[in-house]
C-alpha positions as CSV (number, residue, x, y, z in Angstrom):
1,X,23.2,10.7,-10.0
2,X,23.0,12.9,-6.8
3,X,26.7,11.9,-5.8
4,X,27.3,13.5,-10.1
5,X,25.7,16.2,-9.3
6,X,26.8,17.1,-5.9
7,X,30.5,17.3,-7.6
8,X,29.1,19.4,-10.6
9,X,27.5,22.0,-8.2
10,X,30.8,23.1,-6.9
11,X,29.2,26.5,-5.6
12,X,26.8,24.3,-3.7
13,X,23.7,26.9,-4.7
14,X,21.5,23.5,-5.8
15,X,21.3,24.2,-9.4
16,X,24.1,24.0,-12.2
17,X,25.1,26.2,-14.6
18,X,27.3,26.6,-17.6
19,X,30.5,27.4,-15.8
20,X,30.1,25.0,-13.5
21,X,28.9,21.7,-16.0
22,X,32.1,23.4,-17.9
23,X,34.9,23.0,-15.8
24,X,33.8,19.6,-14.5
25,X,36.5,16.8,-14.9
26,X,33.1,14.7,-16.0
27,X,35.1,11.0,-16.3
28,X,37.0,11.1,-12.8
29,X,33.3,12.5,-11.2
30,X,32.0,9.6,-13.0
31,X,33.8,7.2,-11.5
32,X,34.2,8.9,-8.0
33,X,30.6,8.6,-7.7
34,X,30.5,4.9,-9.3
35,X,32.5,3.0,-7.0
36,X,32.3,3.1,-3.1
37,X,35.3,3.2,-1.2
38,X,36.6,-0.6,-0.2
39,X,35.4,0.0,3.5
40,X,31.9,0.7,2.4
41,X,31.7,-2.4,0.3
42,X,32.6,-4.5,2.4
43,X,30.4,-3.0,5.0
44,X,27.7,-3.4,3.0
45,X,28.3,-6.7,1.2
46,X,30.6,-8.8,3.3
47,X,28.0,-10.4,5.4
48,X,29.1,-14.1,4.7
49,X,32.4,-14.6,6.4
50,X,33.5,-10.7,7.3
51,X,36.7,-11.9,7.1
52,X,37.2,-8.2,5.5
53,X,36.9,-9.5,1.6
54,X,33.6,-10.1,-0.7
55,X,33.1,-13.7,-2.1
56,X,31.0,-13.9,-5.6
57,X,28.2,-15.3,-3.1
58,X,27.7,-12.0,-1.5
59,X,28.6,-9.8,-4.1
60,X,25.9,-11.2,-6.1
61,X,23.5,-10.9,-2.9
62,X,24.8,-7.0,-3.2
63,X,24.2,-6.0,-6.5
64,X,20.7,-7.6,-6.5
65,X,20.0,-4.5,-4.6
66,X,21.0,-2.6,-6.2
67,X,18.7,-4.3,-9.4
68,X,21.2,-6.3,-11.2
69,X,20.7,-9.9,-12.1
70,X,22.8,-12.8,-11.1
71,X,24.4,-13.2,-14.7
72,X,25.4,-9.6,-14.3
73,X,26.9,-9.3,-10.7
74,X,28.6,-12.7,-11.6
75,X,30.4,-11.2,-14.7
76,X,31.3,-7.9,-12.7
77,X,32.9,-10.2,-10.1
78,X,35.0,-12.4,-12.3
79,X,36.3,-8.9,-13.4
80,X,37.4,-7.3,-10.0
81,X,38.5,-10.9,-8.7
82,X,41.9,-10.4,-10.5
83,X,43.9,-13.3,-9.1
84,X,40.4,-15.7,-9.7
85,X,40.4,-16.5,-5.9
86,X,36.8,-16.1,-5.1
87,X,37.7,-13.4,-2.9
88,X,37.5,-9.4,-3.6
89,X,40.5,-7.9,-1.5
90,X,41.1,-4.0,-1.1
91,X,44.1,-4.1,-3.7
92,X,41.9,-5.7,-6.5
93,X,39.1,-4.1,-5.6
94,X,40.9,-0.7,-5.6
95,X,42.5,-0.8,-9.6
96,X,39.3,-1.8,-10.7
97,X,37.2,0.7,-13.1
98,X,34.0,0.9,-13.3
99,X,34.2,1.6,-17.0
100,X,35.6,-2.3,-17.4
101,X,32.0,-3.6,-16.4
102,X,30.7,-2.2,-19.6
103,X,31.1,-5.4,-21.2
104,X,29.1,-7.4,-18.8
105,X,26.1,-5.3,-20.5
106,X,27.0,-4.9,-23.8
107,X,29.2,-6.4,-26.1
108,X,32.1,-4.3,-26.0
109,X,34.8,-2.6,-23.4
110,X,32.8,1.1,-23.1
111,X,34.0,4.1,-21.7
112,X,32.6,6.6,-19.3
113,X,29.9,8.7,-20.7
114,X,31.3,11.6,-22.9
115,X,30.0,15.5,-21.3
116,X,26.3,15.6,-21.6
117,X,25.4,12.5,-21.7
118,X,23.1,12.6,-19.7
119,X,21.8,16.1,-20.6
120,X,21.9,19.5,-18.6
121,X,19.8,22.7,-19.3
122,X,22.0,25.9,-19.2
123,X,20.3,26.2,-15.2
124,X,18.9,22.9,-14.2
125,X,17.9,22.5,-10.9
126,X,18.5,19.5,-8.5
127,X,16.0,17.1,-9.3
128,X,14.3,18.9,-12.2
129,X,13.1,16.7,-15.2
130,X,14.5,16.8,-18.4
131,X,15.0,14.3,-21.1
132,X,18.8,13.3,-22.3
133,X,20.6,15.9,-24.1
134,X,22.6,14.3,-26.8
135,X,26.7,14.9,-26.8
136,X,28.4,16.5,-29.8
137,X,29.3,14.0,-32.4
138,X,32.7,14.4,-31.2
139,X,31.7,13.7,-28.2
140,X,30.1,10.9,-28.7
141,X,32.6,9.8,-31.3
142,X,35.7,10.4,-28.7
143,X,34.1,9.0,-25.8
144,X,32.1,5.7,-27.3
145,X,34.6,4.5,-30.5
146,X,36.7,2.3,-28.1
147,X,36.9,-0.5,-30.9
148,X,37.7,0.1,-34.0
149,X,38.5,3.5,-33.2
150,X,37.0,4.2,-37.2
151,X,35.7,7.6,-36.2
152,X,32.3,5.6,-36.5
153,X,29.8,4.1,-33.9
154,X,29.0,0.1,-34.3
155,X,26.3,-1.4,-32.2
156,X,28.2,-2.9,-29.2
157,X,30.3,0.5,-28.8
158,X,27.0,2.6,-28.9
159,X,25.0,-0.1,-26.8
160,X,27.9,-0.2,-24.0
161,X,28.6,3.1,-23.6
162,X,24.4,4.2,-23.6
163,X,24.6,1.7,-20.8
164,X,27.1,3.1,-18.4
165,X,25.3,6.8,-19.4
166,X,22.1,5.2,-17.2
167,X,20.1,3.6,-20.0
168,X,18.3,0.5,-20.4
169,X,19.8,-2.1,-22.7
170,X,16.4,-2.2,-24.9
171,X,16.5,1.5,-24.8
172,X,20.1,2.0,-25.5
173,X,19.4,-1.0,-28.4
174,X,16.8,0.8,-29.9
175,X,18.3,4.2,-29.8
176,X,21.1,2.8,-31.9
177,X,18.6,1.5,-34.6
178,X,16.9,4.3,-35.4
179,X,19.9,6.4,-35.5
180,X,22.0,4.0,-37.9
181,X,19.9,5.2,-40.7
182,X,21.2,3.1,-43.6
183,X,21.5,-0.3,-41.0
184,X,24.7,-0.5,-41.8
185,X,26.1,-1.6,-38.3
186,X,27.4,1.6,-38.0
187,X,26.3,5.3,-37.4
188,X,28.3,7.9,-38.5
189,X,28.3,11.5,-38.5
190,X,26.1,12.5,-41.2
191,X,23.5,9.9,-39.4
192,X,24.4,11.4,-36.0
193,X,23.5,14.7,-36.7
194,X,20.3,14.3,-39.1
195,X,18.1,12.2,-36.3
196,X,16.1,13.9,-33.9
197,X,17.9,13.0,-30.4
198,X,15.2,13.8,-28.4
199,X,12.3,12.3,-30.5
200,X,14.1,8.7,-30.4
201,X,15.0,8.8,-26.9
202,X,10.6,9.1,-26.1
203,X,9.8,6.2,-28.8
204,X,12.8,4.3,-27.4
205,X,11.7,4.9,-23.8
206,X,8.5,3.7,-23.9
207,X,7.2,0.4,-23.7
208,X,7.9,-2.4,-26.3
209,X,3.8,-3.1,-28.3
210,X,2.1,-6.0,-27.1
211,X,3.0,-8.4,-30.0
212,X,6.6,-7.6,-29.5
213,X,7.0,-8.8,-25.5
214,X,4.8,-11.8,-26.5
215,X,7.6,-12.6,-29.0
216,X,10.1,-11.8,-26.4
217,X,8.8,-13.4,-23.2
218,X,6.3,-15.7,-23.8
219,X,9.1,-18.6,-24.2
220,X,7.2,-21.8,-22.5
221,X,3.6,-22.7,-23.2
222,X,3.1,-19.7,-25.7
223,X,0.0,-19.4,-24.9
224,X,-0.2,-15.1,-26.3
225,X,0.2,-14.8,-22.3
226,X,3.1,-13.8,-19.7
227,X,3.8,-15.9,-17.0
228,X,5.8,-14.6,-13.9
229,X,8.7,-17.1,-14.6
230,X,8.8,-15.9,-18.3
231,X,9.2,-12.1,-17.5
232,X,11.8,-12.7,-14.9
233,X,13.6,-14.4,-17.3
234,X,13.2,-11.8,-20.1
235,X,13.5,-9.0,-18.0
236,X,16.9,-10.4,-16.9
237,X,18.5,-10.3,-20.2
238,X,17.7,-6.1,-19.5
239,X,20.0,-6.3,-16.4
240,X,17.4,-6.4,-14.1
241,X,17.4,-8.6,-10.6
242,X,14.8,-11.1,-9.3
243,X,13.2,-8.7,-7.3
244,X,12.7,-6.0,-9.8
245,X,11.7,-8.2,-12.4
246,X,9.1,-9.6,-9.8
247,X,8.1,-6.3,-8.5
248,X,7.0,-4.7,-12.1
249,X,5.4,-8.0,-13.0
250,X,2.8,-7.6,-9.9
251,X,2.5,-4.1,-11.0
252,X,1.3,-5.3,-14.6
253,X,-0.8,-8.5,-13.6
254,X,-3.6,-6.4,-11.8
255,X,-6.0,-9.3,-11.9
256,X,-3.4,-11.9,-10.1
257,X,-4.3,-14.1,-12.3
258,X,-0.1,-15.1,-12.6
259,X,-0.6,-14.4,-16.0
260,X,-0.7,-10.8,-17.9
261,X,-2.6,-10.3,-21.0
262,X,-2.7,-8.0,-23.5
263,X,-5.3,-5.9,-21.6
264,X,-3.2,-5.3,-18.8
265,X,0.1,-4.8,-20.9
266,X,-1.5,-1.9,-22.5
267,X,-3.0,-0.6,-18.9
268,X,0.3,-0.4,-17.5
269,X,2.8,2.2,-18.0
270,X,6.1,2.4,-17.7
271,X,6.2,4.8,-14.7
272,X,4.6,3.1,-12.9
273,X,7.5,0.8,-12.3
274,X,9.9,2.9,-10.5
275,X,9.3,1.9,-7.0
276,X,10.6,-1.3,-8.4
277,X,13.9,0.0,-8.5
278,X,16.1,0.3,-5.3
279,X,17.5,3.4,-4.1
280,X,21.0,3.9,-3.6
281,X,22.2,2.1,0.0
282,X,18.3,1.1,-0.3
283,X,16.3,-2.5,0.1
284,X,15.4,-4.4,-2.7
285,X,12.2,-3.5,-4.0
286,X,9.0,-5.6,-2.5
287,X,6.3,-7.8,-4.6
288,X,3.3,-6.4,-3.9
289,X,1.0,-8.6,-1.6
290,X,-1.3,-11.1,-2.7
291,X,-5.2,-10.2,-2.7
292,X,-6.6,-11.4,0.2
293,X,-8.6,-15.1,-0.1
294,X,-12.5,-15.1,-0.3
């Protein structure tokens, strides 16, 4: 987000204004800022062998840090490992776009997130908070319909593209379910253009209810509780790593008790779990220390 932005603000004043978010070539600064360069990948990930290349080993060591789970990192690599020899090398690692990891995600090829994706006020400035301004529908329609290409959205093409914009699968999920109005499978524009963007993105954002991450997580003894084991595992089907999955967990379970009820659930809230998620080129996120014994 700051490499995006740093590319948008071509006067380099710290904010961003029309001209500016206007004449932005949004897809190539989009994958500019996506990728490193080779050399900084494999300085950063090839700590196995450093024989110069990145096995799935490491890269899956990488990407945890950056708050992916296994089952994602191990999808991205069988997509950059071209020539399936276990081995990233500069050449493969060079052709590949960070667009083609959509589907490790989502369902369905998506492509870079259409112009306003992720929403900019006529002056925003660097850091300042504002919720996701929704594209045009021909936008949206032009950047996301990379299927069918039926000048409609279905679910995987909404859900995939949402994704590479910065959102949550659940979020991106839930975003396309209240806008597909009739539950067709599809949204088109009429549907695009009656919902109320910015309403559905704050009942999308927060928290799933209690009853619903029960019947999500709670996948072994079912016992109306959620066990450590059971939210990595459903917290992992969202993308996230080990370590973040572990890291919110201890946030939520404030009694230790290595279980979290529905009092705790409803304590939490969902801000409260952004230390969980590593900074760019940062360490993965730390559990929270035990309470010490009596």
């Amino acid at each position: 987000a700051q490499c995006i932005f740093a590319k948008v603000d071509a006067d380099k004043s710290g904010e961003v204004d029309e001209a500016e978010f206007k004449g932005a070539d949004h897809e190539t600064i989009f994958e500019e800022c996506s990728k490193p360069s080779f050399a900084q990948a494999v300085a950063e990930c090839d700590k196995g062998a450093k024989d110069g290349k990145i096995s799935e080993a490491e890269a899956v060591a990488c990407l945890a840090k950056q708050g992916l789970s296994p089952e994602v990192a191990k999808c991205i690599f069988g997509k950059v490992d071209a020539d399936k020899s276990g081995k990233v090398e500069e050449e493969e690692f060079n052709k590949f776009k960070m667009a083609d990891a959509g589907s490790c995600f989502a369902g369905g090829p998506p492509a870079p997130p259409p112009p306003q994706a992720k929403g900019l006020k006529t002056r925003l400035g660097k850091g300042a908070p504002a919720p996701p301004a929704p594209p045009t529908w021909e936008q949206a329609v032009g950047g996301c319909d990379a299927g069918e290409k039926d000048g409609k959205l279905s679910k995987d093409e909404a859900v995939a593209c949402l994704i590479v914009g910065g959102l949550p699968k659940f979020v991106a999920e839930c975003i396309f379910d209240k806008v597909d109005a009739d539950e067709s499978g599809k949204v088109d524009e009429a549907e695009f253009k009656a919902a109320d963007h910015e309403k559905v993105f704050e009942e999308c954002s927060n928290k799933p209810a209690w009853e619903t991450a029960v019947e999500e997580c709670d996948t072994g003894d079912k016992d109306g509780k959620i066990s450590e084991a059971e939210a990595t595992v459903c917290l992992a089907k969202q993308g996230l790593s080990p370590e973040s999955a572990k890291c919110i967990f201890d946030k939520v379970d404030s009694d230790k008790s290595g279980k979290v009820n529905e009092t705790e659930f409803k304590a939490f809230k969902s801000e409260d779990a952004a230390a969980c998620f590593p900074k760019p080129d940062g360490p993965p996120p730390k559990a929270e220390a035990p309470p010490p014994a009596k």
